[in-house]
C-alpha positions in Angstrom: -65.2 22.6 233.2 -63.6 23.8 236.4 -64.9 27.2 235.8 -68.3 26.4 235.6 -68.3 24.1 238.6 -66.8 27.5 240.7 -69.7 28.9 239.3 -71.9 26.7 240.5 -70.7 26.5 244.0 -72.1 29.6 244.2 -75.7 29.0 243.5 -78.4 29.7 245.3 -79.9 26.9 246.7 -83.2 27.3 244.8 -80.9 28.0 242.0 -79.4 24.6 242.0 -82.3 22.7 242.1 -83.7 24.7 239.2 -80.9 23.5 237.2 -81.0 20.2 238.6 -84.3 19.7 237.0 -83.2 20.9 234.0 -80.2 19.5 233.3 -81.1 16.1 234.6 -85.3 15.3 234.2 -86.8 18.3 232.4 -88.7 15.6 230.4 -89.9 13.4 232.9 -90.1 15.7 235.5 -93.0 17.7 233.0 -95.1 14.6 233.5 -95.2 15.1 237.6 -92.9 14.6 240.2 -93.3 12.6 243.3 -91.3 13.7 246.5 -90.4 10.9 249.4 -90.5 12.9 252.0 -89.4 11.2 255.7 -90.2 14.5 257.7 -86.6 15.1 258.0 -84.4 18.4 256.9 -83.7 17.4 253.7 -86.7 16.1 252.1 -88.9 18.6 253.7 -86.6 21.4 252.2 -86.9 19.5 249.3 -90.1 19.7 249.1 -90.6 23.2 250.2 -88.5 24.2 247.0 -89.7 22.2 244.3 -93.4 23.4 245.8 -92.0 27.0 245.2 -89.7 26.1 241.7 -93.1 24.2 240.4 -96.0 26.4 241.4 -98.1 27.7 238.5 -95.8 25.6 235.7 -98.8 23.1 235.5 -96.0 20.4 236.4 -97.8 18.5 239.2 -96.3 17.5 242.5 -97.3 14.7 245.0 -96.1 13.3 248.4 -95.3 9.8 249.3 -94.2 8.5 252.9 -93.4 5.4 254.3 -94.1 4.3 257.7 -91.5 1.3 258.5 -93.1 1.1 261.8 -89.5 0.0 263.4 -89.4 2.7 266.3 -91.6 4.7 268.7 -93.1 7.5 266.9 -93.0 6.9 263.8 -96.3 7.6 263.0 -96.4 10.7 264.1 -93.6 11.1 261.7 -96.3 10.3 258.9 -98.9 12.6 260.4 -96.2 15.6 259.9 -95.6 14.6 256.2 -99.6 14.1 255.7 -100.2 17.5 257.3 -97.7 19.4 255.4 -98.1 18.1 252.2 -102.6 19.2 252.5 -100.8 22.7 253.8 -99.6 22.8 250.6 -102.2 21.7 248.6 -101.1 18.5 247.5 -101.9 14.9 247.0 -100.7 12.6 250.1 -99.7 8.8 249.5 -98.8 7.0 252.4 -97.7 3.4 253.4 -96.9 1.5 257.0 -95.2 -1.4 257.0 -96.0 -4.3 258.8 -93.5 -6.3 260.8 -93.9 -9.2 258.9 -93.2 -6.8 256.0 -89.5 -7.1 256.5 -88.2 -10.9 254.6 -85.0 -12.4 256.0 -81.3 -12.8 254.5 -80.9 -9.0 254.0 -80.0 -6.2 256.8 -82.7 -4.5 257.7 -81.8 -1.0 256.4 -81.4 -2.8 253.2 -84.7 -4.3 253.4 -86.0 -1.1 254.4 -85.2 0.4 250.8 -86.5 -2.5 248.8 -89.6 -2.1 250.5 -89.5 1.7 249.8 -88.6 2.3 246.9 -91.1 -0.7 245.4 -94.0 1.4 247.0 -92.6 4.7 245.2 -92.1 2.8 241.7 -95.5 1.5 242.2 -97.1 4.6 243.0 -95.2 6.5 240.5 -96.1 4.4 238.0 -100.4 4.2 239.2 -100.2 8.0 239.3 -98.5 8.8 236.4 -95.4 10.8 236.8 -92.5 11.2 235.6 -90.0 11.0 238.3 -89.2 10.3 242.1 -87.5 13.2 244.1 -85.5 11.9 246.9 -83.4 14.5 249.3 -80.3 13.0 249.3 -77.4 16.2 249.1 -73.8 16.5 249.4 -73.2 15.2 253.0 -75.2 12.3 251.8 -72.7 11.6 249.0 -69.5 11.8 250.8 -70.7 9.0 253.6 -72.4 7.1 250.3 -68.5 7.1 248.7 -66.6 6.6 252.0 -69.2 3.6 252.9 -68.5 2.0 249.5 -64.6 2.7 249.6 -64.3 0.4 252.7 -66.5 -2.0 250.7 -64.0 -2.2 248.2 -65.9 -0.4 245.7 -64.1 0.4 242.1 -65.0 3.2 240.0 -68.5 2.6 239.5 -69.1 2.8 243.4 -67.0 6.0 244.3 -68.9 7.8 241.8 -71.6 7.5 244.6 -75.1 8.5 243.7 -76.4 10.2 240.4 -78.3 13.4 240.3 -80.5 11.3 237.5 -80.5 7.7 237.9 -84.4 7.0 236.6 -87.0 7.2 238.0 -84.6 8.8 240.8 -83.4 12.3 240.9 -81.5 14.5 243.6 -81.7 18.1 242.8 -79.7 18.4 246.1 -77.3 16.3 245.9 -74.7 19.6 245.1 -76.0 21.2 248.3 -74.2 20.7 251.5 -76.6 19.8 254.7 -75.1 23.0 256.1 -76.8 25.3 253.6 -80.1 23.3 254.3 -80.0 24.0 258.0 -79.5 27.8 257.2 -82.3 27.8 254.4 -85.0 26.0 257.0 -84.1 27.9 259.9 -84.4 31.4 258.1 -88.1 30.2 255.9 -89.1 28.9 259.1 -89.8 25.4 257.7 -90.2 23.0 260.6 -89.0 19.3 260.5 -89.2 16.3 262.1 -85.6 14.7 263.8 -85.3 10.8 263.5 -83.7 9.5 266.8 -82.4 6.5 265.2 -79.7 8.9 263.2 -78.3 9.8 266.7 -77.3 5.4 267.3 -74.2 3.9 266.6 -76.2 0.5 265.6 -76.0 1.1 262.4 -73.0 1.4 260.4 -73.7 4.5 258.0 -74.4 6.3 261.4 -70.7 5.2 263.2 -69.0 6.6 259.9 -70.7 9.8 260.1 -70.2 10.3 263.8 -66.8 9.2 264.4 -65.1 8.2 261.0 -65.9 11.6 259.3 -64.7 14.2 262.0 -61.4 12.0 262.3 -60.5 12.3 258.7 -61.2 16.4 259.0 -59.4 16.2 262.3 -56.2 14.8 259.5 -57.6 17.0 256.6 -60.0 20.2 256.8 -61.2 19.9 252.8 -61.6 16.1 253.1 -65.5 16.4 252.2 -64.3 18.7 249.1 -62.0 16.2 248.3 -64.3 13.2 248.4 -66.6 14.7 246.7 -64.0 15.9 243.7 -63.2 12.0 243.9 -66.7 11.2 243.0 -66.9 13.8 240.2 -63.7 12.1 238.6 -64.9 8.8 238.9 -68.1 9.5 237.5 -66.2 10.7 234.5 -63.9 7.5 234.0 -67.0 5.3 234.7 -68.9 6.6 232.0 -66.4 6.6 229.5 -65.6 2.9 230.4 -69.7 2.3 230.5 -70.0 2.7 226.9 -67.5 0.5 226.0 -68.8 -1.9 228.0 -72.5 -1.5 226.3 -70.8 -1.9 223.2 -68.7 -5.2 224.0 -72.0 -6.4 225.4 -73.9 -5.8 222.4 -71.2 -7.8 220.2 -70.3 -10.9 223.3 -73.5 -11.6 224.5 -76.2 -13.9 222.8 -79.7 -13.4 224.0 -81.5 -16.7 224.9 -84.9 -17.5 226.6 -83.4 -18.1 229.7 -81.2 -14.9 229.9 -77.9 -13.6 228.1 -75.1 -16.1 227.4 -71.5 -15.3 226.4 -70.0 -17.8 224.1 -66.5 -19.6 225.0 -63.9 -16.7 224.4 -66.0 -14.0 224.0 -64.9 -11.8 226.8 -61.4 -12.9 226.7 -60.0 -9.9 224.8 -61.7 -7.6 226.7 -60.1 -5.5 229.0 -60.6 -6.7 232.9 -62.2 -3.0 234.0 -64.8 -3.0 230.9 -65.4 -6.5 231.4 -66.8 -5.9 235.2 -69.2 -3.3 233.5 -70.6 -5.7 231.5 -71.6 -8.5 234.1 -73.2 -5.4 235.6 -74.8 -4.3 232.6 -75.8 -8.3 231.6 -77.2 -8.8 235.0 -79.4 -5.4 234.9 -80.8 -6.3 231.2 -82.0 -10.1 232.8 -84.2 -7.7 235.0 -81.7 -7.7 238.6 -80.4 -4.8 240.4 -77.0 -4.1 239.9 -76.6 -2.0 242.9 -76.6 -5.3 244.8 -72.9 -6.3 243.3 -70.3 -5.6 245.2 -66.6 -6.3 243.8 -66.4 -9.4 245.9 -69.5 -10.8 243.8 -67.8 -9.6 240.3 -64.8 -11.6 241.2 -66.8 -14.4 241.6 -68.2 -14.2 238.2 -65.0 -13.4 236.5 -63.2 -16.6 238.3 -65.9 -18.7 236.0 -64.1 -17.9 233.1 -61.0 -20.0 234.6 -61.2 -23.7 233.1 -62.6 -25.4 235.9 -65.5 -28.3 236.3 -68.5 -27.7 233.8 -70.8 -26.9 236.0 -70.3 -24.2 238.3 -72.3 -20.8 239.5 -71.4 -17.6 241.2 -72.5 -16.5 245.2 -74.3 -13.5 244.1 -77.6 -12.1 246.3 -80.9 -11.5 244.2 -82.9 -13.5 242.6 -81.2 -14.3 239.2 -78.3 -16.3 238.6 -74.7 -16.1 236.9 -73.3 -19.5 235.7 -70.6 -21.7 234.0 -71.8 -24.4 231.6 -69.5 -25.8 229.0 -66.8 -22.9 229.4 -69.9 -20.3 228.8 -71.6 -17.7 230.4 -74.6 -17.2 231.0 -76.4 -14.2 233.1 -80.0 -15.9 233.9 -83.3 -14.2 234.6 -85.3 -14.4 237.9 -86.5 -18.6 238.1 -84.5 -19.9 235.3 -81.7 -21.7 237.2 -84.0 -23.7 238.9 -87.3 -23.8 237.1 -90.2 -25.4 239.4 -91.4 -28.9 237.4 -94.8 -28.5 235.3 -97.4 -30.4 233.7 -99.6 -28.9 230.9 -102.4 -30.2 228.7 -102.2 -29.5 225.0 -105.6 -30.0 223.5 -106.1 -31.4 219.8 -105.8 -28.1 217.1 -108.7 -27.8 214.7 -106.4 -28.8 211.0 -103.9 -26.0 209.6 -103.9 -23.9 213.3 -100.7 -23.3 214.6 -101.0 -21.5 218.1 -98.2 -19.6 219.6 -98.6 -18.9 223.3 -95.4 -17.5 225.9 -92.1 -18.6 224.7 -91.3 -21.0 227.3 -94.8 -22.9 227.1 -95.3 -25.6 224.1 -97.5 -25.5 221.2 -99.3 -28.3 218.9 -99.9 -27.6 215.6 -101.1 -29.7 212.1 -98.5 -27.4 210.1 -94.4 -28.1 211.1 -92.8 -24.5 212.7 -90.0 -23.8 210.4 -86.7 -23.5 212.2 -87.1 -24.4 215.4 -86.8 -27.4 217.8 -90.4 -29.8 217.2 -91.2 -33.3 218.0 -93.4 -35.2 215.4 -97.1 -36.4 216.5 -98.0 -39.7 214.3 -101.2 -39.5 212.5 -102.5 -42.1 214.9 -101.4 -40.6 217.8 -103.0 -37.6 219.9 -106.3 -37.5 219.1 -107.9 -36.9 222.7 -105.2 -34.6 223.2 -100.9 -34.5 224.5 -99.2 -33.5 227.5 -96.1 -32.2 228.5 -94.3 -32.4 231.5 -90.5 -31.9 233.1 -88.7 -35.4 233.3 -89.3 -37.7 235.9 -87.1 -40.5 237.2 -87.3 -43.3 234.9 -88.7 -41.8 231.8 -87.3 -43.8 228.8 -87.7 -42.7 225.2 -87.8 -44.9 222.4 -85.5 -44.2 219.5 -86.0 -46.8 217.6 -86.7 -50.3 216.9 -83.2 -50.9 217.8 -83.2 -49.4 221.0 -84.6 -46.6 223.7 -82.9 -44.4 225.9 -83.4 -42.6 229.2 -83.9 -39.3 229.1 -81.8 -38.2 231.4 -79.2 -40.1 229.8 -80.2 -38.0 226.4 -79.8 -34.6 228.3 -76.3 -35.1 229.6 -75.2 -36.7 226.3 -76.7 -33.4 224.4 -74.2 -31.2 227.0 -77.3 -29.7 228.1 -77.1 -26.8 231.0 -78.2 -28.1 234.6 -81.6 -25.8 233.9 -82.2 -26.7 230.5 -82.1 -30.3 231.6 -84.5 -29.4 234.6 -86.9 -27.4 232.3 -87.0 -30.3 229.2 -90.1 -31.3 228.5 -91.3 -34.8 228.5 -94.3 -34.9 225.8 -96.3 -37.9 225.2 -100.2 -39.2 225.0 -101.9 -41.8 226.9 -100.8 -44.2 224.8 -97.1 -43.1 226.2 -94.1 -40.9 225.5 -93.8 -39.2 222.2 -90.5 -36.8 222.4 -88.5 -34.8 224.2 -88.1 -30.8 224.3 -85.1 -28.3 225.2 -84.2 -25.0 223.9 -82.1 -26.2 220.6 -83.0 -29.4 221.0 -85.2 -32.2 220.2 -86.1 -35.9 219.9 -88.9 -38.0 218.4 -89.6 -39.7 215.4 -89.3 -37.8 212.0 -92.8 -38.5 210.7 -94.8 -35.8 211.4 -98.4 -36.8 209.8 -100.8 -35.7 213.3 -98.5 -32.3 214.3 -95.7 -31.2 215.7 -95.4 -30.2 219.5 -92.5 -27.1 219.3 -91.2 -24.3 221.7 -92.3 -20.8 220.7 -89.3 -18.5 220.8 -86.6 -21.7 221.7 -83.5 -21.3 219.9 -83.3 -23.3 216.4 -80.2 -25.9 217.1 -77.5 -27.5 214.3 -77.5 -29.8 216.6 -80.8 -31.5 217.0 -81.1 -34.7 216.3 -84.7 -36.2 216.0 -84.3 -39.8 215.7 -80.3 -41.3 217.1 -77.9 -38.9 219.7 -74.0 -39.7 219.6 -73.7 -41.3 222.9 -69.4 -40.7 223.0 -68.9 -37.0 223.1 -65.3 -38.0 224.6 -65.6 -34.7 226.7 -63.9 -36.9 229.8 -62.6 -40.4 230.8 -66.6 -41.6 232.3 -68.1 -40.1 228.8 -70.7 -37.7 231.0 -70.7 -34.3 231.2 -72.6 -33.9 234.7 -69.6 -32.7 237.0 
């Protein structure tokens, strides 16, 4: 291994991104590759050699730009990139952010990148290729692993950026910024210098002007060694990666609202495979993972302590990692705290069962086998149902003997705070008929005008249609709501 990575520190520059391609997008890369290009050195270099590596392979190759419109002269930053790109005969996409562009609650460097990179996806994905080229190289890296080491980064983050992370690939990300300079000054490929690299405002830019020539003041190789540190723990985090897909395949139990982990489940897990799967979990309930640093895994891990039954993790994004019961549960975008809703169910023609999204009921003549359903009467429904999320006072009758209130019903069943917000209320005008929650139902058991269900809701040993135990002897006040 060592011998081929001398070998490849000795690559031409054109020669390393030919094997970068290779190596790490040869498929997608065949479909088309588009190249952000800021005007700087290394994305115009960038593009200068994939125009050369590409030209006459058929493979096509497209521009993109983003004008953040933060400083004076940025647009004539985007005029460069547009001009270059028709000097070389290709296809120009362009977008200039508006101030109002930028949301609040993130930094705006961060905010920056969201906003870029969801224009690249976007266009990537309208024109058909196969990958995004961005020009990050080796200078890049060691700032990207020093930056994360003061964050307190593990593994995962000193292994810094990946040549092929998809859609995203670096085929410089071997090549030092040194090289570069000498490669753009000898083709005579001009570039554009962003002034806002030369400020100490941001802190990327205070490491790389001061932190960086203090530590090769101390140590001449300490870029080598940084970047040997990255290769290593690139290594160790993959290894551990798979074990953690693997422990995540047999822990977690997929449920409409996410990913949940079962009491116990993780608890023979080792702690450093276990922090790759609340990064996996959170990535397959469609969040970026890249916004967890290790202050925000230890706040998931401390919900495994006992502790109140109820509890959720600090963690930035827009999904949500919670305690409920002892388990875990990794939620997708809106499910923690789903807005209230009111729907109309119209009368089905006899024998039609309809099955619209998962999360939205359905009324059909014919009883959905094995899942949660709450009975229509013969006499009741006929101009139609509705369903609704709970509402303050909303009592269900159980009985002749008795009704309940609803909320009363949720808290007995140990619901989750969400699935309680999310239960549905159904009923007709003559008044309530049954309640709905993922596993659960309640209503009478005759079933003679339909059944209202929950396409895709989990099937529940614990449904009870007609009575709920009202002691679950979980605490001294008999309620599970703290």
């Amino acid at each position: 291994m060592q011998k081929n990575r001398s070998k490849e520190a000795h690559l031409s520059i054109p020669e390393a991104v030919a094997q970068a391609l290779g190596r790490a997008a040869a498929g997608p890369a065949a479909r088309g590759i588009l190249v952000a290009c800021s005007g700087g050195l290394d994305s115009v270099c960038l593009l200068h050699l994939l125009a050369q590596r590409l030209a006459g392979s058929g493979t096509r190759l497209e521009v993109a730009h983003v004008d953040h419109g933060l400083r004076e002269g940025s647009a004539r930053d985007a005029g460069f990139c547009r001009r270059l790109a028709d000097d070389l005969g290709l296809a120009f996409h362009h977008l200039r952010l508006e101030p109002g562009a930028f949301g609040r609650g993130r930094g705006l460097q961060a905010e920056g990148r969201r906003l870029r990179r969801r224009f690249l996806e976007e266009t990537l994905a309208s024109r058909g290729l196969g990958a995004v080229a961005l020009g990050h190289h080796a200078d890049d890296q060691v700032e990207t692993v020093l930056f994360r080491l003061l964050r307190g980064a593990g593994p995962r983050g000193l292994a810094g950026m990946q040549e092929w992370a998809p859609p995203y690939l670096r085929p410089l990300l071997g090549v030092r910024r040194a090289g570069l300079e000498d490669l753009a000054r000898r083709q005579g490929w001009a570039h554009r210098e962003d002034p806002s690299n030369q400020t100490d405002r941001f802190a990327r830019n205070r490491l790389r002007r001061a932190a960086l020539p203090a530590l090769r003041a101390v140590h001449p190789g300490a870029d080598a060694a940084v970047l040997r540190l990255a290769r290593s723990s690139r290594e160790d985090d993959a290894c551990l990666s798979q074990l953690a897909r693997e422990a995540l395949g047999a822990a977690a139990v997929c449920e409409p609202e996410g990913l949940r982990f079962p009491r116990g489940a993780l608890a023979g897990v080792h702690p450093a495979v276990r922090r790759r799967v609340y990064l996996a979990a959170w990535e397959a309930v469609g969040c970026d993972p890249e916004v967890l640093e290790a202050r925000h895994l230890e706040s998931v891990e401390a919900l495994l302590a006992p502790g109140r039954a109820h509890r959720r993790a600090p963690l930035p994004g827009p999904g949500a990692v919670a305690s409920s019961y002892g388990e875990l549960w990794f939620l997708r975008p809106g499910a923690y705290g789903p807005a209230p809703r009111e729907l109309g169910l119209d009368a089905p023609e006899a024998g039609v069962g309809l099955c619209p999204a998962a999360d939205s009921p359905s009324w059909t003549r014919r009883r959905p086998p094995g899942v949660p359903a709450v009975a229509v009467p013969g006499d009741r429904g006929g101009g139609g149902l509705w369903a609704r999320t709970r509402r303050p006072g909303d009592r269900l009758e159980l009985g002749p003997e008795a009704g309940s209130k609803v909320k009363d019903l949720l808290m007995d069943a140990r619901l989750p705070r969400w699935r309680r917000a999310g239960a549905l209320v159904v009923g007709d005008a003559q008044g309530v008929l049954g309640l709905l929650a993922p596993g659960w139902a309640w209503g009478g058991e005759d079933g003679g005008g339909g059944w209202v269900w929950l396409p895709g809701a989990p099937a529940s040993q614990n449904a009870r249609r007609s009575r709920i135990l009202r002691e679950n002897r979980c605490c001294p006040a008999n309620r599970c709501d703290t």
